[in-house]
ZAMARGU-4260 file (C-alpha; in steps of 0.2 Angstrom, whole numbers, plus 5000, padded with zeros to 4 digits):
<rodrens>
0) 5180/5024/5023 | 5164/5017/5023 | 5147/5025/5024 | 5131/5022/5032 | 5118/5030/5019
5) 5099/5031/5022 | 5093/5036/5007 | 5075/5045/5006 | 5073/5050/4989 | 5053/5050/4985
10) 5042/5059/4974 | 5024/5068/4977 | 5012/5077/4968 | 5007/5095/4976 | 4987/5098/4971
15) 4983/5115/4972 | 4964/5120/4971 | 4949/5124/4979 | 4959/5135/4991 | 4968/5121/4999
20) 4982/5114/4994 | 4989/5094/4998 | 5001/5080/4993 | 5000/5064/4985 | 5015/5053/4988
25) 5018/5047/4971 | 5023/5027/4973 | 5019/5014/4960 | 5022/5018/4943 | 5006/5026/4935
30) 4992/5037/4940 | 4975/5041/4933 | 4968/5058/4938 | 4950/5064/4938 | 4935/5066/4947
35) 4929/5048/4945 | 4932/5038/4963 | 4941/5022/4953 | 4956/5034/4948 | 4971/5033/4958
40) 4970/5053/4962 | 4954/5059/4964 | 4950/5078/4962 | 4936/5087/4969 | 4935/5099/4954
45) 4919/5101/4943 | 4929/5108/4926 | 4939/5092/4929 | 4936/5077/4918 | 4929/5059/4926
50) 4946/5054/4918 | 4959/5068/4915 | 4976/5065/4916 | 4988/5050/4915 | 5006/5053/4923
55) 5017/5036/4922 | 5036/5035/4927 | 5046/5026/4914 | 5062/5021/4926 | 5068/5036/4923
60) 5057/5052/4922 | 5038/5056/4921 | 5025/5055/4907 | 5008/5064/4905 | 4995/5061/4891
65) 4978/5070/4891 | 4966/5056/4893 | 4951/5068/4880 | 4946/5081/4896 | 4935/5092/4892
70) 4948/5107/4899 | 4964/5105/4889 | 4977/5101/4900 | 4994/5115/4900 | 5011/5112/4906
75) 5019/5129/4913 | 5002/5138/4905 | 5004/5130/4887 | 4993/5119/4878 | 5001/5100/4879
80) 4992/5085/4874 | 5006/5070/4880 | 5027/5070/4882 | 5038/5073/4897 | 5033/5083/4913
85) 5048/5089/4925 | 5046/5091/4943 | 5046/5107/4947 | 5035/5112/4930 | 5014/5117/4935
90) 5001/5106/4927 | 4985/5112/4926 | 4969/5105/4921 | 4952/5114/4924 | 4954/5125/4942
95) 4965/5113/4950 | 4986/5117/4945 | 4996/5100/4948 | 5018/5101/4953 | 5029/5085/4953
100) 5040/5089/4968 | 5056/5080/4972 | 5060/5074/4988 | 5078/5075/4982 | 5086/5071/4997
105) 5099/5059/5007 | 5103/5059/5025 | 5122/5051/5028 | 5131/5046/5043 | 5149/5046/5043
110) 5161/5041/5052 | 5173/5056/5060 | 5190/5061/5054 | 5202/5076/5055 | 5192/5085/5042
115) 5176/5087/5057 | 5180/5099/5071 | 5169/5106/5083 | 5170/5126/5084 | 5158/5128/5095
120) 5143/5119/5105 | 5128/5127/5114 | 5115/5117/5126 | 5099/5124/5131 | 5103/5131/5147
125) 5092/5123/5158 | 5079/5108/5156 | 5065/5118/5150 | 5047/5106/5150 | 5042/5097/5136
130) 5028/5110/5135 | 5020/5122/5121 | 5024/5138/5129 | 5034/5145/5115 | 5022/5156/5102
135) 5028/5149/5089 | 5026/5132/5094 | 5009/5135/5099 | 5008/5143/5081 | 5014/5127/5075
140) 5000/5116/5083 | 4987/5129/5076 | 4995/5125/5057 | 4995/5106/5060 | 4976/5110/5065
145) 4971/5116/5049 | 4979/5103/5038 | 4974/5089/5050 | 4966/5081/5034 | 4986/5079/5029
150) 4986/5063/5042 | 4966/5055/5036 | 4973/5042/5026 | 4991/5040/5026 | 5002/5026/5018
155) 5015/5027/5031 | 5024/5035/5045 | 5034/5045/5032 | 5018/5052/5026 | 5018/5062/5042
160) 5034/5064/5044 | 5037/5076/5028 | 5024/5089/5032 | 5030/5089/5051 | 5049/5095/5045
165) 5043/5107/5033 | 5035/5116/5047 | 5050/5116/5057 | 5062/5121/5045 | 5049/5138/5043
170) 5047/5140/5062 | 5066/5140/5063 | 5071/5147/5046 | 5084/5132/5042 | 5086/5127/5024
175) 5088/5108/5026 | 5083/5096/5040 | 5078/5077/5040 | 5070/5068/5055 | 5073/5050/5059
180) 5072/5036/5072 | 5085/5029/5081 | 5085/5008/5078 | 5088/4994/5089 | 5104/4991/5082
185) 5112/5008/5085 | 5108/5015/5068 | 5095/5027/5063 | 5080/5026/5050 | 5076/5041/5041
190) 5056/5045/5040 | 5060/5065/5033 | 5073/5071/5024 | 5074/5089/5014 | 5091/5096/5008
195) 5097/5110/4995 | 5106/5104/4979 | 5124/5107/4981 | 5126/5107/4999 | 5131/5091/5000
200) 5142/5092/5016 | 5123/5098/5025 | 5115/5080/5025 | 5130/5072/5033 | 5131/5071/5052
205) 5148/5064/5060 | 5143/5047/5070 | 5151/5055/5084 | 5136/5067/5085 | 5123/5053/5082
210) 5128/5045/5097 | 5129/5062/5108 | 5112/5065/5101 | 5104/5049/5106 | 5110/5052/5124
215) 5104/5069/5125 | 5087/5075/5133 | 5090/5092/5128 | 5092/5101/5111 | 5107/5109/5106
220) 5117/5120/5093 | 5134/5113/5085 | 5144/5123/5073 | 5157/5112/5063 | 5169/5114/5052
225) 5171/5099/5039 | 5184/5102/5026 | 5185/5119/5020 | 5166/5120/5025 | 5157/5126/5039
230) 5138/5118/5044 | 5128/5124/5057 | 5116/5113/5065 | 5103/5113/5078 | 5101/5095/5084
235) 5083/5091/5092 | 5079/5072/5104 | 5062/5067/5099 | 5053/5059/5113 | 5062/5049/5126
240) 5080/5045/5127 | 5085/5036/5111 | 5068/5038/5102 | 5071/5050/5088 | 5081/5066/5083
245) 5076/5078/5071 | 5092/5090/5063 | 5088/5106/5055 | 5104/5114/5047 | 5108/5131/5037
250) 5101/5144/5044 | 5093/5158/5032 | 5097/5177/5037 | 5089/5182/5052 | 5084/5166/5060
255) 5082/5164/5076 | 5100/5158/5085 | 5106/5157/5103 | 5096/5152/5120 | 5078/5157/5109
260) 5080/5146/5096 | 5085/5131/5109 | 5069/5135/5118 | 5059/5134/5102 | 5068/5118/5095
265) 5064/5110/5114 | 5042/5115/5110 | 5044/5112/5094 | 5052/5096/5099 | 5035/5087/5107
270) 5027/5093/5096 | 5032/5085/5081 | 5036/5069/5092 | 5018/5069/5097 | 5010/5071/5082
275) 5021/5054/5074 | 5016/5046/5090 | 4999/5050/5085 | 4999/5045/5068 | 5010/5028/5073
280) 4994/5024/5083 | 4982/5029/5071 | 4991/5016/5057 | 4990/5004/5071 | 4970/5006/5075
285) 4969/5007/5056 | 4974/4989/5055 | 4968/4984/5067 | 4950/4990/5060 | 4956/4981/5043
290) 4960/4963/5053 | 4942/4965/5065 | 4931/4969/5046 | 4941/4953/5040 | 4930/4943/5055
295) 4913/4941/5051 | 4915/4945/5032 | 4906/4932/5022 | 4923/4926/5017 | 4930/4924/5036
300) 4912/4913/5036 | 4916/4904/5023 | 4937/4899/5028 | 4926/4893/5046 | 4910/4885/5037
305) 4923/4876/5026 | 4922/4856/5029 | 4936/4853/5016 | 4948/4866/5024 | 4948/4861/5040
310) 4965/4852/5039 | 4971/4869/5030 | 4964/4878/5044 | 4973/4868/5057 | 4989/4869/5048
315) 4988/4886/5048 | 4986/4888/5064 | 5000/4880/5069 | 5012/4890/5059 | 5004/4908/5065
320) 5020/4911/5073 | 5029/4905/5058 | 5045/4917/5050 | 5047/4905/5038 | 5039/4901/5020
325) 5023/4892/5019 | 5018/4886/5003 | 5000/4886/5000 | 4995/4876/4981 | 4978/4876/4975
330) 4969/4880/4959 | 4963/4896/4952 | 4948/4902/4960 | 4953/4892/4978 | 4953/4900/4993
335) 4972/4903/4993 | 4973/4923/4997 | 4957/4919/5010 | 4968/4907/5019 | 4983/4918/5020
340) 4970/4934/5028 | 4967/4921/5040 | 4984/4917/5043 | 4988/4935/5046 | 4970/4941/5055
345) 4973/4926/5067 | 4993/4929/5071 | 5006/4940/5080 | 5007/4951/5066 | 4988/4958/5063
350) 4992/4974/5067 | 5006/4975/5053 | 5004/4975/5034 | 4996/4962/5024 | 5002/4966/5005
355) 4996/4952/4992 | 5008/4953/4973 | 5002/4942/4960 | 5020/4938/4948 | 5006/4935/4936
360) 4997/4949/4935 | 5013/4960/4936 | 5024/4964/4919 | 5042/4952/4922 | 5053/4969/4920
365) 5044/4974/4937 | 5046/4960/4948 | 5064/4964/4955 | 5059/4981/4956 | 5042/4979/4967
370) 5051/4965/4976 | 5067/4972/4981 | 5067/4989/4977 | 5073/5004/4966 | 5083/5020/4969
375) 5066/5026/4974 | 5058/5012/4983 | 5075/5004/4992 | 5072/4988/5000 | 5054/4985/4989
380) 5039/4974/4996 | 5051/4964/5006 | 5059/4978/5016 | 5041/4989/5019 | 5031/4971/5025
385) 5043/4967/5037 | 5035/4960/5053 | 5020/4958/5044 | 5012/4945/5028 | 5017/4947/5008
390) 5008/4934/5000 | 5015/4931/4983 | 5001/4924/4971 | 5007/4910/4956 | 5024/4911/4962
395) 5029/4901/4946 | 5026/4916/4936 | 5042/4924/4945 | 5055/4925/4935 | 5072/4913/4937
400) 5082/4927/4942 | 5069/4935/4954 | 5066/4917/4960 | 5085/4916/4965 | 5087/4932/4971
405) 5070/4930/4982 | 5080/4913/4988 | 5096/4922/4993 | 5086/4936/5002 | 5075/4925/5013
410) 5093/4916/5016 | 5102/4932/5021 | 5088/4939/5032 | 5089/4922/5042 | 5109/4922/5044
415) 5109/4941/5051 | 5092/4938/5062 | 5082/4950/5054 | 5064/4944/5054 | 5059/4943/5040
420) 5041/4944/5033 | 5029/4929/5032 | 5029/4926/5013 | 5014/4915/5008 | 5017/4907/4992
425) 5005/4900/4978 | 5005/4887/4963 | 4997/4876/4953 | 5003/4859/4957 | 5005/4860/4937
430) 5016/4875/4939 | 5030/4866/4950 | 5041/4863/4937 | 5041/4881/4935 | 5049/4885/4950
435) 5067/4885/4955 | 5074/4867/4964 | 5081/4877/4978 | 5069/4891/4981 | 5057/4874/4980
440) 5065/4864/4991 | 5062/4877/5007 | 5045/4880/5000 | 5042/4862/5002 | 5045/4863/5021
445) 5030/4870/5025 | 5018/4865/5011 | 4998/4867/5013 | 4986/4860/5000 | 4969/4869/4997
450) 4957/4856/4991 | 4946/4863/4975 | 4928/4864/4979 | 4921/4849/4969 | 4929/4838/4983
455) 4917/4841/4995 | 4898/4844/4990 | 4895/4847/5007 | 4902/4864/5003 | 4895/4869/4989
460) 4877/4872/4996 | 4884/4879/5012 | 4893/4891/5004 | 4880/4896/4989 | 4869/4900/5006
465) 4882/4910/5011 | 4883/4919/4995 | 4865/4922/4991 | 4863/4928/5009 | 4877/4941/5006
470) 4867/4948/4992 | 4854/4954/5001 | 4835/4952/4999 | 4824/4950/4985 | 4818/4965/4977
475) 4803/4962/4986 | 4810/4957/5001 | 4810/4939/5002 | 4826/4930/5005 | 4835/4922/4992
480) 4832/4902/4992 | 4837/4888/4981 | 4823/4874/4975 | 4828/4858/4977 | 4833/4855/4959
485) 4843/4870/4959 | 4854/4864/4975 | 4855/4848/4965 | 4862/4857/4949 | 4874/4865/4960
490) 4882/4849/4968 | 4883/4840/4953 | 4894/4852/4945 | 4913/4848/4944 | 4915/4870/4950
495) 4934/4871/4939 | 4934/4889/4942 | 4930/4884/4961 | 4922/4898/4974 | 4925/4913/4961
500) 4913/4902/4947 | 4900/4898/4962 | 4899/4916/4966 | 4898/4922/4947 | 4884/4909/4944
505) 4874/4915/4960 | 4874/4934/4956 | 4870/4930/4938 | 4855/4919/4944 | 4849/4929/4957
510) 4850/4944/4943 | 4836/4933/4933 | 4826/4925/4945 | 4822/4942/4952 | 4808/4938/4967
515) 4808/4920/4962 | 4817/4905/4971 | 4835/4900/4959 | 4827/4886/4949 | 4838/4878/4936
520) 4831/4888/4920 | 4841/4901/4929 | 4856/4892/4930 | 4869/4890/4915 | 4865/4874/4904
525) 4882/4869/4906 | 4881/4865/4926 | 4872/4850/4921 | 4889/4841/4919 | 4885/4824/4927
530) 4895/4827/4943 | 4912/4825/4933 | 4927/4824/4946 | 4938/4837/4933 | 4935/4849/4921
535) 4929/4846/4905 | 4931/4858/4889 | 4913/4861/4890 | 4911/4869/4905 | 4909/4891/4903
540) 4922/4902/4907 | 4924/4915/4920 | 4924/4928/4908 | 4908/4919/4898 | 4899/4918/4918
545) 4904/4935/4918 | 4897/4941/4903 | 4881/4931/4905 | 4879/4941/4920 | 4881/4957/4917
550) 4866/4957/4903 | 4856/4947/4913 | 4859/4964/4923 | 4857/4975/4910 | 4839/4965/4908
555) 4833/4966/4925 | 4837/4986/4924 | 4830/4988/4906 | 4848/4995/4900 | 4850/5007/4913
560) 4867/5007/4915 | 4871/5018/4929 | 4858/5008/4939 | 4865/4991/4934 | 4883/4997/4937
565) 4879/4998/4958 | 4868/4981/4957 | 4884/4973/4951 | 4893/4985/4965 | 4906/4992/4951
570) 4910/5010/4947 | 4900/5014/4928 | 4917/5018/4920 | 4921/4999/4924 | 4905/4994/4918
575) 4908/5002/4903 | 4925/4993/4899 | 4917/4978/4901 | 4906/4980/4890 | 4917/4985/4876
580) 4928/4969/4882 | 4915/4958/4880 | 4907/4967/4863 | 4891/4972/4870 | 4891/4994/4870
585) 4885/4993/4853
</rodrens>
């Protein structure tokens, strides 16, 4: 007998200090802790060290290492340097006490059998309105209130949904719950789900009650018994017919029962059902914020300035509609990412996710994982940008079985109508080879190139305007111009690292001209190439630009690191690894 299993297993890290106390959900694979704003969990504690803790999870359990705080870090009140931390154990570091909490938890509907039978069934007895005029509903709202900062910046509706079933499972003194959403296609998708270990029979719910509960308007009480097992549970509509239904089970000794607790479940209803309201629009005007800053960045200016990416510009907009693959080639450095922003900021789906995954930049033994999901992250990127844009950067660096895989999953979310994400896909035209025939053959359907930026001079100088105009004044307030000889330099140059190596070159001149117009003495020797068509071995390296830089930086601010840290609008720890990378902290 099948089952239809939603599971909702998650991890998050509980920070107590300061007198408050809030969760991290802990996704990805290693975290930094620390004051410092570049770590991936900031703390707001002054015995806490800029860079503090390390927690990474292996596949299967958590890791810690001191990162050299200037508080020793202890696990359960005992000195520990590095090894394995168990949720459940307190870490603590300076004032701030740290607890890995697992959302252990599985919410399964099943189909109903002899085993289920209905001993008794209570409804609310009459339609009582979607008000707050129980007290402890009206206690609820005043809770939510003080831990509004809960919702401020939230990854997703799940983020919400966690704290919103905690509360209820207090108010009602039920030892388990989960809160879901019904779906189009009769099923229903978990957002919240909290059960006791060993109660197994506590996260099921018999398919005939799913279909009575999305029918219902009014909450209701059903005691079953299952087996040699009796559940009691206290089923709650969310919203409007068929918009969501939250399921509190096991009561705990003296919780509220009968006519009461209906009445409380009906208040505390809309009020849960308002808050995820509210934070589903709030991700919405999010978004929507994110798409409206894309407009008028320097880089929208430069996709629209572009002369040589009109004909990608058109294409593009031709496809905005597009579910299927479109395959956008270029070199390093192009405006291949830019191009897919556009694609997203201009289209149907600019309210939705745009996620970009470089296969590259990724380790190979994490590709199937982030793609299609774990125990812990079912369903991967594929499943969480659906209805919105993955870009997948140097998708030759895939590996063949996640090549294949991706292949058969775009193929399968086409055969059962399942819209599937816009995947925006990247390569070198050297790389081709390196991609699987099949998965190159539907890639090929919908193919854009991105011209390098040595095919159209024009460019160059529009965009270095563009650039230098970004960066702001002079320091004594003059704008930042280009003599003649300088433009010259600059159009002459074959650009093989394209609109990153204009950019770097620009900041790195501006950084020594100072008040003065970019002549060529500012300018790398090497840019003097003879207006070669390709890249030559001669020509600098990013990382050389990059270094060159930075001490032209370090120059301007007499080794003042801190200040040349926000000239080059980086955090001072980067700064710092960077000059250790490029062999210039002695």
């Amino acid at each position: 007998m099948l089952e239809n299993h939603r599971d909702v297993t998650e991890y998050r890290l509980v920070i107590l200090g300061d007198g408050t106390v809030r969760t991290v959900p802990l996704r990805g694979d290693r975290w930094t802790i620390g004051r410092a704003e570049e770590c991936s969990i900031v703390l707001r504690d002054p015995t806490v060290s800029r860079r503090h803790l390390q927690i990474e999870w292996n596949g299967t359990s958590f890791q810690f290492r001191d990162l050299g705080g200037s508080n020793p870090v202890s696990i359960d009140n005992r000195p520990a340097h590095a090894g394995e931390i168990l949720p459940g154990q307190v870490i603590t570091i300076g004032l701030t006490r740290l607890v890995i909490e697992r959302r252990s938890a599985a919410m399964t509907i099943t189909p109903d059998d002899q085993r289920t039978v209905v001993i008794s069934r209570e409804v609310a007895d009459d339609e009582v309105p979607p008000t707050l005029h129980h007290p402890q509903a009206a206690t609820a709202v005043r809770v939510l209130d003080r831990i509004e900062w809960t919702f401020a910046d939230l990854g997703d509706l799940r983020d919400a949904a966690e704290p919103l079933l905690d509360l209820s499972r207090n108010l009602t003194s039920r030892s388990s719950g989960w809160i879901g959403r019904f779906t189009a296609d009769g099923g229903i998708e978990a957002l919240a789900s909290h059960a006791v270990p060993g109660a197994a029979s506590a996260a099921r719910l018999p398919e005939s009650m799913l279909g009575e509960a999305r029918r219902s308007t009014r909450p209701y009480l059903v005691r079953t018994a299952e087996g040699s097992q009796t559940v009691d549970r206290l089923l709650v509509p969310l919203g409007k017919v068929g918009e969501g239904l939250m399921v509190l089970q096991q009561p705990q000794p003296g919780a509220p029962s009968g006519q009461e607790l209906l009445r409380l479940a009906q208040s505390l209803g809309s009020v849960v059902w308002h808050r995820l309201q509210e934070t589903t629009e709030r991700l919405r005007l999010r978004d929507e914020v994110k798409r409206l800053r894309f407009h008028g960045t320097a880089t929208h200016n430069a996709l629209l300035l572009s002369n040589r990416l009109q004909a990608a510009r058109q294409s593009l907009r031709s496809l905005v509609s597009s579910t299927e693959p479109i395959w956008l080639v270029g070199e390093e450095g192009t405006e291949r990412e830019d191009l897919a922003r556009y694609l997203h900021a201009e289209g149907p789906r600019r309210t939705a996710v745009f996620a970009p995954w470089n296969a590259v930049q990724v380790p190979a033994w994490r590709h199937e994982r982030d793609l299609f999901g774990d125990g812990r992250d079912p369903g991967g990127l594929l499943q969480r940008v659906r209805g919105g844009t993955l870009f997948l950067d140097q998708i030759e660096g895939l590996t063949t079985a996640s090549q294949q895989r991706l292949l058969a999953e775009l193929r399968r979310q086409a055969a059962d109508g399942t819209a599937p994400p816009v995947l925006v896909a990247s390569s070198l035209p050297t790389g081709v080879t390196d991609i699987d025939p099949a998965l190159l053959e539907v890639l090929q359907a919908q193919r854009i190139e991105v011209p390098p930026l040595r095919s159209d001079s024009r460019d160059v100088l529009a965009l270095a305007e563009l650039f230098l105009s970004e960066m702001g004044s002079c320091p004594d307030g003059s704008p930042r111009l280009l003599t003649e000889r300088g433009k010259r330099m600059l159009t002459e140059h074959s650009w093989p690292g394209n609109l990153r190596e204009l950019r770097l070159v620009l900041e790195a001149a501006a950084a020594q001209a100072g008040n003065q117009p970019i002549a060529p003495r500012h300018l790398p020797s090497t840019l003097g190439d003879g207006g070669a068509s390709a890249p030559t071995p001669e020509v600098q390296t990013l990382e050389e630009l990059e270094r060159q830089h930075i001490i032209a930086v370090l120059k301007r601010t007499s080794g003042n690191r801190t200040r040349s840290a926000q000239l080059l609008g980086i955090a001072t720890s980067t700064l710092y690894e960077k000059l250790k990378r490029y062999c210039l902290d002695g």
